[in-house]
Every structure is written in structure tokens, then in C-alpha cells.
PAMIKE-252316 format. One record per residue (C-alpha): z, y, x; residue in three letters; residue number from 0. Coordinates in nm, 2 decimals, always signed. Example, Ala and Ser with C-alpha at 12.3 -4.5 7.8 and 13.67 -1.06 7.14 Angstrom:
BEGIN
{{+0.78; -0.45; +1.23}; "ALA"; 0}
{{+0.71; -0.11; +1.37}; "SER"; 1}
//
This chain:
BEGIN
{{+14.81; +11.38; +11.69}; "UNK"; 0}
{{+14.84; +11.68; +11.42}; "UNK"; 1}
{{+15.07; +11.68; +11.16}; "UNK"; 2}
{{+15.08; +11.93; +10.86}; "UNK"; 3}
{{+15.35; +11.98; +10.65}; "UNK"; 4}
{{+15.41; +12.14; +10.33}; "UNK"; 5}
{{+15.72; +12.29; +10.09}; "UNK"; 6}
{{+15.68; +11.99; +9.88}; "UNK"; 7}
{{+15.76; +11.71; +10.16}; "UNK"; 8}
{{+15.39; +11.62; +10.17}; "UNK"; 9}
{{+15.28; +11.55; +10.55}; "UNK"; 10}
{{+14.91; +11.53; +10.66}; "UNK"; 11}
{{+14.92; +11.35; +10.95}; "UNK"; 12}
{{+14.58; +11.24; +11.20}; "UNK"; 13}
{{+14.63; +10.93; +11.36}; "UNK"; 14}
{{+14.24; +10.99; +11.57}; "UNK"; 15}
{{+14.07; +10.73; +11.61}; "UNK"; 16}
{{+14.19; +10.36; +11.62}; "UNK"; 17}
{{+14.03; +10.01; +11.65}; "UNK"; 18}
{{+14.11; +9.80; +11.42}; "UNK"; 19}
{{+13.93; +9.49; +11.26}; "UNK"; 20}
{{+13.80; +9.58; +10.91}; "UNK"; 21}
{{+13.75; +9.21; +10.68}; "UNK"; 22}
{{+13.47; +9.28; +10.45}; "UNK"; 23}
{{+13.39; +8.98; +10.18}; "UNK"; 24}
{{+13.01; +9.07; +10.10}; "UNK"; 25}
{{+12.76; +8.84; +9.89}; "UNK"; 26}
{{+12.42; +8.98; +9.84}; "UNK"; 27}
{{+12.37; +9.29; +9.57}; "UNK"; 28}
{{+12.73; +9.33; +9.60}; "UNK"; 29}
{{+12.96; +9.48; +9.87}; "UNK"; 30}
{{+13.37; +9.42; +9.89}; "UNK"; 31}
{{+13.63; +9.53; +10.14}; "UNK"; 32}
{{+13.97; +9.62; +10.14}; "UNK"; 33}
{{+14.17; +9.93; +10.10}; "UNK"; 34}
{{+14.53; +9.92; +10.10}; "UNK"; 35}
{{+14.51; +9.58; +10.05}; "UNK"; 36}
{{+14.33; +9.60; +9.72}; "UNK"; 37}
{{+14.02; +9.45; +9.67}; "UNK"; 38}
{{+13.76; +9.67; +9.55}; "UNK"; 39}
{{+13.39; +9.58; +9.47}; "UNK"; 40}
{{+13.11; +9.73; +9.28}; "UNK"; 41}
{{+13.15; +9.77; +8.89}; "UNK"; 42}
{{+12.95; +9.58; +8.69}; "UNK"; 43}
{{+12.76; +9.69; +8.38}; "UNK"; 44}
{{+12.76; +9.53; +8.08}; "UNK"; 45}
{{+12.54; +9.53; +7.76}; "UNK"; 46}
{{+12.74; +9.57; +7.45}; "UNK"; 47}
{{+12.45; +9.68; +7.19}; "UNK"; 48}
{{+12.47; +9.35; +6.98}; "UNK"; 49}
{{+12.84; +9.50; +6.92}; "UNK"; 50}
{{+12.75; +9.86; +6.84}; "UNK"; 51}
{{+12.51; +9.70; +6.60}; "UNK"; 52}
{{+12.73; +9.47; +6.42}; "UNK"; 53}
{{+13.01; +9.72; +6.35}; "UNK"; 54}
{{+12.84; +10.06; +6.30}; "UNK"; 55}
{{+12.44; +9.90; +6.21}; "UNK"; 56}
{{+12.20; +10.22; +6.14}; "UNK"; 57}
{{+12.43; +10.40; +6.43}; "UNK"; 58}
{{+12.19; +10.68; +6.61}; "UNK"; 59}
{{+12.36; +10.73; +6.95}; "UNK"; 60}
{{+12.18; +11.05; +6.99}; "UNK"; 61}
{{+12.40; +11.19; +6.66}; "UNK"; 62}
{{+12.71; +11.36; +6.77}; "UNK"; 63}
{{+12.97; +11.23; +6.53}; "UNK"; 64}
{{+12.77; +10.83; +6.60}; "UNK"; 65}
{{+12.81; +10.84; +6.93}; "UNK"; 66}
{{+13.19; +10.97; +6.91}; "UNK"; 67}
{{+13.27; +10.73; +6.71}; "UNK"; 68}
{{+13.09; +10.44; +6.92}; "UNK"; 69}
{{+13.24; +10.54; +7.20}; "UNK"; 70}
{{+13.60; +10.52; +7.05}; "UNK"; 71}
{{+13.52; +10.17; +6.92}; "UNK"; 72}
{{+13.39; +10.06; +7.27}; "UNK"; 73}
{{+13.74; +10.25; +7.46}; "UNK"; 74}
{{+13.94; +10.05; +7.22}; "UNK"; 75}
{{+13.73; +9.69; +7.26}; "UNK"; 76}
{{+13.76; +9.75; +7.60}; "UNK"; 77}
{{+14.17; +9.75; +7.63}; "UNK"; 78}
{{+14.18; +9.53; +7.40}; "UNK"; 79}
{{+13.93; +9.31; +7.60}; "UNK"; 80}
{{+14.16; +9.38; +7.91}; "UNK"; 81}
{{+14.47; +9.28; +7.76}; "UNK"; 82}
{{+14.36; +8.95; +7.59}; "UNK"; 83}
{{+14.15; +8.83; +7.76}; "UNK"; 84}
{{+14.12; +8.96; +8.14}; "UNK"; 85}
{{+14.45; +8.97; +8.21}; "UNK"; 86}
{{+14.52; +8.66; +8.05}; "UNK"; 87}
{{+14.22; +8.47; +8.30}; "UNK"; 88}
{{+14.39; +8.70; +8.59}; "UNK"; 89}
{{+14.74; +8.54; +8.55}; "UNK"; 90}
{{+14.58; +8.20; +8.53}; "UNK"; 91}
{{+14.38; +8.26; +8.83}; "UNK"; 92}
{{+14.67; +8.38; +9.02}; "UNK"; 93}
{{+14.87; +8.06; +8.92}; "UNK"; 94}
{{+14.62; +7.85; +8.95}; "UNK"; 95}
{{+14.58; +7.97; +9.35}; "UNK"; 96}
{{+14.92; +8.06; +9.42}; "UNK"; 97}
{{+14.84; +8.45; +9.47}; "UNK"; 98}
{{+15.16; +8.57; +9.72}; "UNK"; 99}
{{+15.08; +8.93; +9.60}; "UNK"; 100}
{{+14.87; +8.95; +9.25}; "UNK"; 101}
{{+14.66; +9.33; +9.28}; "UNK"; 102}
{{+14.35; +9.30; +9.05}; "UNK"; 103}
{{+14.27; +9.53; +8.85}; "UNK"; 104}
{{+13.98; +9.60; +8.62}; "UNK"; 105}
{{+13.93; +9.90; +8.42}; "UNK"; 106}
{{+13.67; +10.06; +8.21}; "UNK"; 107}
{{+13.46; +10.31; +8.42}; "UNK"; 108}
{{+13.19; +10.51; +8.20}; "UNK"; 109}
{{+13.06; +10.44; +7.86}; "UNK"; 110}
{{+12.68; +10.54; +7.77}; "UNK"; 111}
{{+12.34; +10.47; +7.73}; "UNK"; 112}
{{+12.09; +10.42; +8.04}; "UNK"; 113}
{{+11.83; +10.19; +8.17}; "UNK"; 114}
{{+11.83; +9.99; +8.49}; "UNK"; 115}
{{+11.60; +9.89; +8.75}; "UNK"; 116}
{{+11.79; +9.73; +8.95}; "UNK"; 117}
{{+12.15; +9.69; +9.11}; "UNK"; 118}
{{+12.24; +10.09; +9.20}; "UNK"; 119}
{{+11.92; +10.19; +9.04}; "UNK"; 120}
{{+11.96; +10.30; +8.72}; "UNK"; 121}
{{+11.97; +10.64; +8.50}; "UNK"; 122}
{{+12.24; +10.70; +8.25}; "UNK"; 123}
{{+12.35; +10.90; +7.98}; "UNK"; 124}
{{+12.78; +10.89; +8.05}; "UNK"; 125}
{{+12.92; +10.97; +7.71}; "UNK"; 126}
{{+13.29; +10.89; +7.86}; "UNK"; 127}
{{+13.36; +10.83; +8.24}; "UNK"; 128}
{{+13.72; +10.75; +8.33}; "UNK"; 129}
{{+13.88; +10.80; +8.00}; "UNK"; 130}
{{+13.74; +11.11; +7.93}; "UNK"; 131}
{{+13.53; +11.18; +7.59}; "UNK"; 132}
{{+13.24; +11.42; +7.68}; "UNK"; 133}
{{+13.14; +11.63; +7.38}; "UNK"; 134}
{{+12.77; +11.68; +7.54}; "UNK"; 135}
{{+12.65; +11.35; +7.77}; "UNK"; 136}
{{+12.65; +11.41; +8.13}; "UNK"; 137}
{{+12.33; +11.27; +8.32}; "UNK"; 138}
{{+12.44; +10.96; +8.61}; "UNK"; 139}
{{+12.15; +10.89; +8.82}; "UNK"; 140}
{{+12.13; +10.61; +9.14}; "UNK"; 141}
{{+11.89; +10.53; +9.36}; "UNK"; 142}
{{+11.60; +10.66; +9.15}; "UNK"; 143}
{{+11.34; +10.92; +9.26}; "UNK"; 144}
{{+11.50; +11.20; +9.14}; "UNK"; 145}
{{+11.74; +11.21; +9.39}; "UNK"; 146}
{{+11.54; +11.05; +9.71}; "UNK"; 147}
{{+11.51; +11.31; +9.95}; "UNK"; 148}
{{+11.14; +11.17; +10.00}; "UNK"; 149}
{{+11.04; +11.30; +9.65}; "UNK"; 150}
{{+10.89; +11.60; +9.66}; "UNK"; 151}
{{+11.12; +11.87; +9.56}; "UNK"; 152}
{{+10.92; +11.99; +9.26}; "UNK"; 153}
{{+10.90; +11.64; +9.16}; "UNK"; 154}
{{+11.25; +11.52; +9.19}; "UNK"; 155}
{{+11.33; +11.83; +8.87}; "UNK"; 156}
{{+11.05; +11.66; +8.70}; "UNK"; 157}
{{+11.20; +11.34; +8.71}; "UNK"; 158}
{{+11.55; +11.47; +8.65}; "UNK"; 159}
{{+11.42; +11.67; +8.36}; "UNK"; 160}
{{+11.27; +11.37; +8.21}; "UNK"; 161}
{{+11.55; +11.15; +8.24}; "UNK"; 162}
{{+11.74; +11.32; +7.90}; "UNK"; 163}
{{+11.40; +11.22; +7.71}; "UNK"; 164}
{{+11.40; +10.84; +7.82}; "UNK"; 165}
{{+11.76; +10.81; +7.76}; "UNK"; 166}
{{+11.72; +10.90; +7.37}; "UNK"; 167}
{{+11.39; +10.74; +7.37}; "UNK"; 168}
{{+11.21; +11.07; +7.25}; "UNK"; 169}
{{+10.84; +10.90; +7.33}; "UNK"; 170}
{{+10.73; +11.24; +7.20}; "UNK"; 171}
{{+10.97; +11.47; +7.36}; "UNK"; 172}
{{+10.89; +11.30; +7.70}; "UNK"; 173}
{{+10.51; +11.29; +7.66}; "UNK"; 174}
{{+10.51; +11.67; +7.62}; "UNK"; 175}
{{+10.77; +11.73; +7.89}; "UNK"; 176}
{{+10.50; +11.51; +8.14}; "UNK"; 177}
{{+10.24; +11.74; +7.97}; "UNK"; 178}
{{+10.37; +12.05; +8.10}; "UNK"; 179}
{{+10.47; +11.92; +8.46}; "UNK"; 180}
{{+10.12; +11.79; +8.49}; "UNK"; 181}
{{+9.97; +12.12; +8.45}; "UNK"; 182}
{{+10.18; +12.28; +8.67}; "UNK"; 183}
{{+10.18; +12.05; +8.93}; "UNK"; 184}
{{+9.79; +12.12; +8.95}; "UNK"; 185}
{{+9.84; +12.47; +9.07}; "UNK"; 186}
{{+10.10; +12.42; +9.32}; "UNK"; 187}
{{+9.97; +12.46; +9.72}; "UNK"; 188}
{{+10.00; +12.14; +9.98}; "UNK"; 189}
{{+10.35; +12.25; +10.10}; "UNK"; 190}
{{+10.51; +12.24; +9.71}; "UNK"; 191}
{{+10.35; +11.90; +9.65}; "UNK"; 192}
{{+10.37; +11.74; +9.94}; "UNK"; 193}
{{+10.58; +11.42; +10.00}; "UNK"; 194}
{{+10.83; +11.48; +10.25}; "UNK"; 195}
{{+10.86; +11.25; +10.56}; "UNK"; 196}
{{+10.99; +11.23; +10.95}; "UNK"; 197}
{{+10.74; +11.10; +11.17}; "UNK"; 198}
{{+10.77; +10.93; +11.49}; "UNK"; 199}
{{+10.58; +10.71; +11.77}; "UNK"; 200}
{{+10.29; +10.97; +11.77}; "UNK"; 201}
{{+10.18; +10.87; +12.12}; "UNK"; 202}
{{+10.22; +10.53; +12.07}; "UNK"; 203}
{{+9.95; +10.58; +11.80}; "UNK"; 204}
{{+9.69; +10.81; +11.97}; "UNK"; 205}
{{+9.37; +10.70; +12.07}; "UNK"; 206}
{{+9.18; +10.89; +12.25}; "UNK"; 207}
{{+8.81; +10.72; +12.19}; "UNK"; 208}
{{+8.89; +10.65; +11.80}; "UNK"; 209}
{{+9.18; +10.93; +11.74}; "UNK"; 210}
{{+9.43; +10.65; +11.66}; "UNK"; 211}
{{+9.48; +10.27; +11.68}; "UNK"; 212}
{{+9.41; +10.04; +11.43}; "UNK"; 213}
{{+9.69; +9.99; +11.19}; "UNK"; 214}
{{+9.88; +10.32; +11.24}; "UNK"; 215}
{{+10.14; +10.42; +10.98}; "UNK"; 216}
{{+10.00; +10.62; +10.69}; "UNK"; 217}
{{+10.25; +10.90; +10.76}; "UNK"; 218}
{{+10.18; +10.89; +11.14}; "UNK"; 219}
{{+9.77; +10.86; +11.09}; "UNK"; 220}
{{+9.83; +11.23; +10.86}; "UNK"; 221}
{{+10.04; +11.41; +11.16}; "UNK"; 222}
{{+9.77; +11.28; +11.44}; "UNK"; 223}
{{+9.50; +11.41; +11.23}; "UNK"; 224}
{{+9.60; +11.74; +11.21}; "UNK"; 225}
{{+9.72; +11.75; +11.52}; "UNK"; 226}
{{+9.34; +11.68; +11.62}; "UNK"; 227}
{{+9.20; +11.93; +11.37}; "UNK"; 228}
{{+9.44; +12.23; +11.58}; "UNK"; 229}
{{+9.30; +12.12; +11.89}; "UNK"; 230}
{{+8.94; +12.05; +11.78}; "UNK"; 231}
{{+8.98; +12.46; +11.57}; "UNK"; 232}
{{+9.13; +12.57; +11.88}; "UNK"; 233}
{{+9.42; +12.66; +11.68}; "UNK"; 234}
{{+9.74; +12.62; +11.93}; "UNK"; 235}
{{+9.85; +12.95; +11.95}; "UNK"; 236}
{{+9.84; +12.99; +11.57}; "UNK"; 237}
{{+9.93; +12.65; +11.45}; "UNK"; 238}
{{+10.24; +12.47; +11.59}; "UNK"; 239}
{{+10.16; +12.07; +11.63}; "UNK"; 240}
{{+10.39; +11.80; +11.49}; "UNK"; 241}
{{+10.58; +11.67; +11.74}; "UNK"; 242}
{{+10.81; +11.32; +11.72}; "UNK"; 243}
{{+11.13; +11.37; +11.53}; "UNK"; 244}
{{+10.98; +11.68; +11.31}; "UNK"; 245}
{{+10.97; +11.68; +10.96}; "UNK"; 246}
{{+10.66; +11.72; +10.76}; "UNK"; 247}
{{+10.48; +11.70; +10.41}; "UNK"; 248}
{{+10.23; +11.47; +10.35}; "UNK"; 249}
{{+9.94; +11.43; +10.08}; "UNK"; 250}
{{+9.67; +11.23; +9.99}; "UNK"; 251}
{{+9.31; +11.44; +9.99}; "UNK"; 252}
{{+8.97; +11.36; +9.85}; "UNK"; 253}
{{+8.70; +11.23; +10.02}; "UNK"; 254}
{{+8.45; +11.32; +10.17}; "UNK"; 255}
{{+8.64; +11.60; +10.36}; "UNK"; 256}
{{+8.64; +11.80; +10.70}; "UNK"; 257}
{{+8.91; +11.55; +10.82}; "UNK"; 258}
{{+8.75; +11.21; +10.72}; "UNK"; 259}
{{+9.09; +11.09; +10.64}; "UNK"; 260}
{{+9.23; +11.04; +10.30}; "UNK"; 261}
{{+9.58; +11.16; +10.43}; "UNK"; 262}
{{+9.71; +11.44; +10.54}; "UNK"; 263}
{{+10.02; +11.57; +10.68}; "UNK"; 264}
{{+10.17; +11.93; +10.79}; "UNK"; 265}
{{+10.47; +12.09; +10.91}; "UNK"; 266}
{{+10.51; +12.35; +10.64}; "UNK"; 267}
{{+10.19; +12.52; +10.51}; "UNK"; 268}
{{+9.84; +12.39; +10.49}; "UNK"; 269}
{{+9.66; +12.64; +10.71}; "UNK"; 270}
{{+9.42; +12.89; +10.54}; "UNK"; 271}
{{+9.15; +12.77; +10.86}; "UNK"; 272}
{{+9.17; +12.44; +10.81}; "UNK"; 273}
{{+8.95; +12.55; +10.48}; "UNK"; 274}
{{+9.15; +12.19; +10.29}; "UNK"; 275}
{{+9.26; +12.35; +10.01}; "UNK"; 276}
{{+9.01; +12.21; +9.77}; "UNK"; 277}
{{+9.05; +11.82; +9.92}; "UNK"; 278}
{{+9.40; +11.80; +9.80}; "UNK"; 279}
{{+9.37; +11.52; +9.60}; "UNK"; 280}
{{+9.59; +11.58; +9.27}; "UNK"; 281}
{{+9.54; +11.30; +9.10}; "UNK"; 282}
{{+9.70; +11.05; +9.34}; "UNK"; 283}
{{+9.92; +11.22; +9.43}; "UNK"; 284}
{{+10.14; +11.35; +9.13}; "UNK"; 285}
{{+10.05; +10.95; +9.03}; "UNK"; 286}
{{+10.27; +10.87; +9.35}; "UNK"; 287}
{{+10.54; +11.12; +9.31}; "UNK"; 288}
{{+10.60; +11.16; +8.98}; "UNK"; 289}
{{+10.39; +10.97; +8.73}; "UNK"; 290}
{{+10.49; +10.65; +8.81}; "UNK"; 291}
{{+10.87; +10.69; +8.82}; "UNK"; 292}
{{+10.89; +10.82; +8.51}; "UNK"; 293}
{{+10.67; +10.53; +8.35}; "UNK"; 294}
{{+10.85; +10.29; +8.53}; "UNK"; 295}
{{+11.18; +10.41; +8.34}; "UNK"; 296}
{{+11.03; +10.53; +8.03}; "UNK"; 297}
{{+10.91; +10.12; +7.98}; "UNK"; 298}
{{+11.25; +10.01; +8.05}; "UNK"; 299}
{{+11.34; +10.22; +7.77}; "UNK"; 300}
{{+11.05; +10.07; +7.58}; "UNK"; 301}
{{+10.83; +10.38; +7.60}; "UNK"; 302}
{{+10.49; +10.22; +7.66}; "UNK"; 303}
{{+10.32; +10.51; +7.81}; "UNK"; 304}
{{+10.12; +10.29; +8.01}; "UNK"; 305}
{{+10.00; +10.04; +7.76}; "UNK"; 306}
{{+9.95; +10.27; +7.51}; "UNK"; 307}
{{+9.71; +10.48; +7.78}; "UNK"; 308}
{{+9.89; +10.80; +7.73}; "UNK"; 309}
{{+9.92; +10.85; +8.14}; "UNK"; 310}
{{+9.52; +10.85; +8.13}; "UNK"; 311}
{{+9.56; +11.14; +7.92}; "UNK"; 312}
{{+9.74; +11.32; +8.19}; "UNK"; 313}
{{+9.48; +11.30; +8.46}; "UNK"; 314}
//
């Protein structure tokens, strides 16, 4: 056991490790437990737009003295809310099932603008998170590509850089912002645009008549096949192979190529003798990694990129 202690009476103390039953209440989307015998649960979102509308009607959220002043009318709604009307179903619920120890608590969390995909996917523009008024939004993003580790790095600032554009719904802002990444993105090697992946089960998935079996994983078929193209270049003591457990990049190439596959994966660098550079296929695969995200959110934010054909432009 180690125990710490301080001027100030404060004692840090390590119990190790103990087992001990841990009650979890969990319905699906949404995940509870108990800490210090509070309940805690996920926070819930909700949409108070009608509301900004009917008080402050013309209001531009993305105009610095609007949006202060929304976001003082929704900090004040919201105790207000708590007091009269939470609290008040709290103490009926509590009487109602004869709570020994009454602990909920609700609170307001972060005030903003966003859209959502989904439960814990969802970008946001946080104009006030825990009481405290920003003067400049900060950026909240969950579960969205931006910040998946199997996003290409490259992509992943695309995305993020995007994400102030959808929030305001700057259709034309955004459109030249995907633009500008496009044309990048075309003149980036394999290794910067490749999608990033662990691979494992390579033997299981080795053929040695047809090079692999039928219905191998995409991201397995890629490392088999250039493992095959180092052996069949004679390439061992230049190129390392991809072995199970190793991390590699993978990306979709054009056919007809050297390979005869439309995927390919390496550990780092595409290897100058592999002569592949010109099969990368581009098109699908900014489509994948980037494209897509950002139309996905830009429609929740009723950017129509799609329907207006505006991503065709891009290719």
C-alpha cells in the first residue's frame, strides 16, 4: 500500500487492486453505472432552435454579440428549467418511490451549434461548456472521422478543418475548403494517403495455387499481395514483408495494373520497384476518406453537396 501525504492534510493513498462487484444499469445507446453512489449516465442533447427563434427571430448565431446573447438566454432557461420544472418532477419521483437517499442531479453541460449522426457521433460548435462563456467557439467532435485513427492522417485535418464551415453552414466557404484539399490530396504519395489498418490471419488466407482464398478480407487480400509482389521481384533483402500484427496503409489502385488487384497495402512506402505509382487510384480513394464524411455532415447541416452535384466537380 503507498500513501502520500501533503502540508495541507491531503493523503493519496493506493489501495492495489481489489475485487469488488461493479452494478452497471445499461439499456442500449446508453451506458449507467455508479460512482460514489451517484448515478451517472450519458447527457442528452436537446434541440432548443424553435426557442432561439421565438425570442431573438432574425438571430445569426455566427454574429458575435447574437450568439452571446443566445447563449445567456439559453444559461438562464436552463436554471430556470431546472428549478421549476426538473426538480419539481425529481421530488415527486423520489416521493413517489420512497428514495432512502435522493442524489440526482442534472445540469447544463455545453451550449452550441452542431449536427449529429448518431448517439456519440456528432460535431459541435461549444459556445459555453460548464458554465463558461467562450468568446471564440471551441470545436467538440465524437466518433466522426476526424478523429478515427483509421483516417488517414492528412485526411483526418481535412475533416477537422471542415468542420468550422458546416457548423455555420458556409456552403461556399466549405466548397472551396474541399477545393483546395482535393488538389492536394492528388499529389500526395501512397504512404500520405493511405488508410491505415492492422492486419492479421495472413496465413490463414494464403493460397498457394490462387495467392489467396476466396472471401479474404480487403485489408488482408492488399498485405498478401504485396507480400507476393517482394517475392515474385525478388525483393526480400530490400523490402521487409507484412507480417501478422504490423500496421500498414492501404489504397485502392486502378485497374489494369502489375498486381491485378484493386487493393493494395504497404508497411510504410510504396517501393519505387514495384513501378505502382501511377495505379494509385485517387479518385476512390479521397471518395473513401474524406469526401464522403464531410458530405455526410455537410447534409445534416443541409449543405446538399451531393444533390446539388458539386462533389462531381471535385473528381
Amino acid at each position: 500500500m503507498l500513501k502520500i501525504e501533503f502540508d495541507d492534510d491531503y493523503v493519496i493513498e493506493s489501495l492495489g487492486i481489489q475485487e469488488i462487484d461493479v452494478y452497471d444499469i445499461e439499456v442500449e445507446d446508453n451506458h449507467n453505472f455508479f460512482g460514489n453512489n451517484i448515478c451517472v449516465h450519458n447527457s442528452i442533447y436537446v434541440n432548443v432552435e424553435g426557442i432561439v427563434d421565438k425570442i431573438y427571430p432574425g438571430s445569426d448565431p455566427n454574429n458575435d454579440e447574437d450568439r452571446s446573447k443566445i447563449t445567456d438566454m439559453l444559461t438562464e432557461f436552463a436554471k430556470t428549467l431546472e428549478e421549476k420544472a426538473i426538480s419539481v418532477a425529481l421530488e415527486k419521483m423520489y416521493k413517489t418511490t420512497n428514495a432512502y437517499d435522493p442524489c440526482l442531479n442534472m445540469k447544463v453541460e455545453a451550449i452550441g451549434q452542431g449536427v449529429w449522426r448518431a448517439s456519440k457521433n456528432y460535431i459541435m460548435s461549444v459556445w459555453s461548456m460548464e458554465g463558461i462563456k467562450y468568446q471564440t467557439p471551441v470545436i467538440k467532435m465524437t466518433g466522426i472521422e476526424a478523429v478515427k485513427s483509421s483516417t488517414p492522417e492528412i485526411c483526418r485535418n481535412y475533416i477537422k478543418d471542415s468542420i468550422s464551415y458546416i457548423v455555420k453552414k458556409d456552403e461556399a466557404g466549405l466548397i472551396k475548403h474541399i477545393e483546395k484539399c482535393v488538389e492536394e490530396f492528388y499529389s500526395m504519395p501512397f504512404d500520405k494517403i493511405g488508410k491505415p489498418s492492422g492486419v492479421t490471419d495472413i496465413d490463414k488466407w494464403i493460397d498457394s495455387n490462387t495467392i489467396f482464398k476466396k472471401g479474404v478480407p480487403y485489408h488482408v487480400r492488399g498485405a498478401i499481395t504485396y507480400n507476393n509482389l517482394v517475392d515474385e521481384k525478388n525483393l526480400n533483402d530490400v523490402c521487409t514483408k507484412i507480417q501478422n500484427g504490423d500496421k500498414m496503409r492501404i489504397c485502392y489502385m486502378l485497374l489494369p495494373n502489375p498486381t491485378g488487384q484493386n487493393i493494395f497495402a504497404v508497411p510504410d512506402e510504396l517501393p519505387e520497384e514495384f513501378r505502382l505509382e501511377g495505379y494509385i487510384d485517387y479518385v476512390k480513394q479521397i471518395d473513401k476518406t474524406f469526401l464522403k464524411p464531410v458530405n455526410s455532415l455537410a447534409s445534416l447541416a443541409d449543405i446538399d453537396l451531393d444533390g446539388k452535384k458539386k462533389l462531381d466537380e471535385f473528381y
